[in-house]
N, C-alpha and C positions, 0 to 999 in steps of 0.2 A: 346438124345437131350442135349447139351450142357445146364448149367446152364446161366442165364440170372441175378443172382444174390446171393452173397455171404454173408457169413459173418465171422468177429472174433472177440476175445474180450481178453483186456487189459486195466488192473487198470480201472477197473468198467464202462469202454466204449466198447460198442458193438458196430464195425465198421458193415454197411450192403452198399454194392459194387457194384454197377451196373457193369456189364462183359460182355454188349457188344457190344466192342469197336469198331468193324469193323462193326457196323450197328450205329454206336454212342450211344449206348444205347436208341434207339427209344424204344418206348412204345409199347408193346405186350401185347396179352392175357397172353401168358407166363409171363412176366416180372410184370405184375398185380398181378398175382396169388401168385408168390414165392414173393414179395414184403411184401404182405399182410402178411404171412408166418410170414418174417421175425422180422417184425414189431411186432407179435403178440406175438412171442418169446422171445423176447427182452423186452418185456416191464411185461411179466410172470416172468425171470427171477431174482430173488432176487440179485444175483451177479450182476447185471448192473444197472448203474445209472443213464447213459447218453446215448443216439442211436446219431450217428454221420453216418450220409449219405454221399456217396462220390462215383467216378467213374471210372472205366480205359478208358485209349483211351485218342482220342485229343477231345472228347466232352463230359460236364457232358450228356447231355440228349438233341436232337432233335426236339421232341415230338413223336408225334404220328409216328408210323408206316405208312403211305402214302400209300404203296404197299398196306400193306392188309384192310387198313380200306377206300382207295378207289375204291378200287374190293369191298368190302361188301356194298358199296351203288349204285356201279355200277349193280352187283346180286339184289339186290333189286327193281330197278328200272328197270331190263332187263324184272322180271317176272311181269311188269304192274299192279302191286300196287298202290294203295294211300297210301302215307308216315303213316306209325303208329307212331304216336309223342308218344304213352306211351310205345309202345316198342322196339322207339328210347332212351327214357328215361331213364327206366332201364338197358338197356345197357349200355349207358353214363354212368351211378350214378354206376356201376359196377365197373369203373375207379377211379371215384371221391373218392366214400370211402374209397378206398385204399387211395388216397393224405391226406383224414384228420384222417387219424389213426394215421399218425405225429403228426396233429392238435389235437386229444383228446387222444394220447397215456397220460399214466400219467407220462411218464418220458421226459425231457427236451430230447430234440429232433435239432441238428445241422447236415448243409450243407456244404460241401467244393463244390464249384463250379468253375470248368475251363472249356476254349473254351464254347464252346454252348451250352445255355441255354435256349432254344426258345419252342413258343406252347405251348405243352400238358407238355412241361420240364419246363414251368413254374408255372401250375395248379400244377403240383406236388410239385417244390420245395417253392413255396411261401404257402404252409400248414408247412412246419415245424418251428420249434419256432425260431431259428436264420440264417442266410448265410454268410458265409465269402465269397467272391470271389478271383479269380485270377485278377491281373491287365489285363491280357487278355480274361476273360471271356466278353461274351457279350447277354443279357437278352432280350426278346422283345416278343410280340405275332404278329408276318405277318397276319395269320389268321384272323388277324380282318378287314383287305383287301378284304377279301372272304374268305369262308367255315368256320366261326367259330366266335364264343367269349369265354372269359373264365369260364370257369365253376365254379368258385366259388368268393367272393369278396373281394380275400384276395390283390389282387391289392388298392382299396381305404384304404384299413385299414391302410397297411404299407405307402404310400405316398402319402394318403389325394385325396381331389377330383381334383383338380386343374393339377398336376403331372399325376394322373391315366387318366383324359381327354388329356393330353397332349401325352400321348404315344399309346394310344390304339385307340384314333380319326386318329391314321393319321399309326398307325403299328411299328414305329421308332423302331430301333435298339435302344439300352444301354448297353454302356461300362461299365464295371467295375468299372473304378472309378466314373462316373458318376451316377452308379447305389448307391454309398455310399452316395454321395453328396445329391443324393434328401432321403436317406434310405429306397430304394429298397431293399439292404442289410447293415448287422450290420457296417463291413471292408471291406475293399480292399488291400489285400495286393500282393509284388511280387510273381509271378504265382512257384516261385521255391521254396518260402516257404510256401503256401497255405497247404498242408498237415502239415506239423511239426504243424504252428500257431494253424490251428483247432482241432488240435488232442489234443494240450497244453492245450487250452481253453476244450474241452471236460471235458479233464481229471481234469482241475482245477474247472471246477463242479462237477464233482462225488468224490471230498473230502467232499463237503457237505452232510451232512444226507440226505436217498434220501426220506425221507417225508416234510423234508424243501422243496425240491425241487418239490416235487409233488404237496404242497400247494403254493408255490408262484405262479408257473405254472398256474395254477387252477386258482388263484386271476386274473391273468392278462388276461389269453383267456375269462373267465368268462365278462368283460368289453365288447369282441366284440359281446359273444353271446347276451349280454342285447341289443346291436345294430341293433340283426335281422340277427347273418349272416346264419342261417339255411335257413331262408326265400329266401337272397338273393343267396343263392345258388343254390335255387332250380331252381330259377326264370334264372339265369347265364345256368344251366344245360339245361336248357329245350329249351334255345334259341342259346346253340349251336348246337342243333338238326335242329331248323327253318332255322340257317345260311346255315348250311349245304342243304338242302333240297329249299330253294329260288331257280327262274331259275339260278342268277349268281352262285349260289353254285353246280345247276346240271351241268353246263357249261362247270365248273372248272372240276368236274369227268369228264365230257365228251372227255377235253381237253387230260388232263393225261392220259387217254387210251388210244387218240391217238397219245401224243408225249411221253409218259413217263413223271410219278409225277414230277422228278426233271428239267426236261422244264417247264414244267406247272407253277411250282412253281417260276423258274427263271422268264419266262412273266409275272407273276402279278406283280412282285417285281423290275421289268424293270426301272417303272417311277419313282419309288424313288431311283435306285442305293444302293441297300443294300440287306443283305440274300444272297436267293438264283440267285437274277440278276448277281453275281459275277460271273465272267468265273471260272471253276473248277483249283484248281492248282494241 
């Protein structure tokens, strides 16, 4: 089996690479597991100071897998069950933990983000400490349309309630630069120097002692845990189980079996013209 993520490491930055690109780096049990791996390496490592997340292909991250993790509610629902919310839970929270190992790794933690950034690519990449994007990147959760919310609440933290109500009441798409303007992300810069930039700024942190760096880190997450975001995560986690499981959530499986996830996903996304309503190019 093919790796689903890499890594290397120069002048005190641990690059870790999502690899794959002809699935857009969608979210796997795979791609969780070596994640977690990487993560956990990287931040053991005395030679690195900084972990700098980044992707190949035309997309940082999609989200979730569709294929296989609407076959696993579909199996679920074939053998006439009643929904297990706790060990829907734990399966959920199997993912999530991995996003905030970014979040409480002790080493500062950056994203280079291009093309697609959506879903479960956003539960992931809004745990780590900063984001650069591409001007062409574009940011959003569909999901919250049907089958889902996000699992953790790192959306209000970064652009307040006002912003977070504004895009996840209604699913919107966010561009890149837009995404800087409300600070979704740190930058926006052009999509050809997106790797140099982040890599720069990496590197121009791990000239800092990396216990400076693991203390200011510290100081500042520390602010949102006094706000509760363990609580609200959990609260995030457990109700993108109920999204999913609502009749419009079993609907949605129901659909995608019968037309293919990426129909499925086009028809919800229909009535606003955006995502996956786009004709494929």
């Amino acid at each position: 089996m093919a790796p689903a993520v890499r890594t290397e490491t120069e002048a005190g930055v641990r690059s870790i690479v999502l690899c794959r690109p002809a699935e857009y780096n969608t979210i796997t049990p795979q791609l969780r597991d070596e994640l977690a791996a990487a993560v956990d390496e990287a931040d053991a490592d005395p030679d690195v100071r900084v972990m700098l997340l980044r992707a190949e292909g035309p997309a940082f991250c999609a989200g979730y897998g569709l294929d296989w993790s609407t076959e696993l509610q579909a199996a679920e629902e074939a053998a006439e069950r009643v929904w297990d919310s706790a060990r829907d839970y734990r399966m959920l929270s199997s993912f999530v933990d991995v996003y905030l190992k970014f979040w409480y790794a002790a080493k500062p933690t950056i994203a280079a983000v291009h093309g697609w950034c959506i879903a479960g690519g956003t539960d992931l990449v809004l745990c780590t400490d900063l984001i650069i994007a591409g001007e062409g990147a574009t940011f959003g959760y569909p999901p919250a349309r049907v089958w889902g919310t996000p699992t953790t609440p790192m959306w209000v933290y970064r652009i307040g309630f006002e912003q977070t109500k504004r895009y996840l009441l209604t699913g919107d798409e966010i561009r890149g630069p837009r995404a800087a303007e409300i600070g979704l992300v740190a930058e926006c810069v052009p999509d050809e120097s997106l790797l140099e930039h982040a890599t720069a700024l990496a590197r121009r942190m791990a000239l800092l002692p990396g216990n400076q760096l693991e203390m200011l880190k510290l100081m500042c997450n520390q602010t949102a845990e006094n706000m509760g975001l363990r609580s609200a995560r959990t609260l995030g986690t457990l109700f993108d189980g109920i999204a999913r499981h609502t009749q419009e959530g079993r609907d949605f499986v129901a659909r995608s079996r019968e037309v293919g996830f990426r129909e499925a996903v086009r028809e919800r996304d229909t009535l606003f013209g955006d995502y996956g309503s786009r004709p494929p190019s």
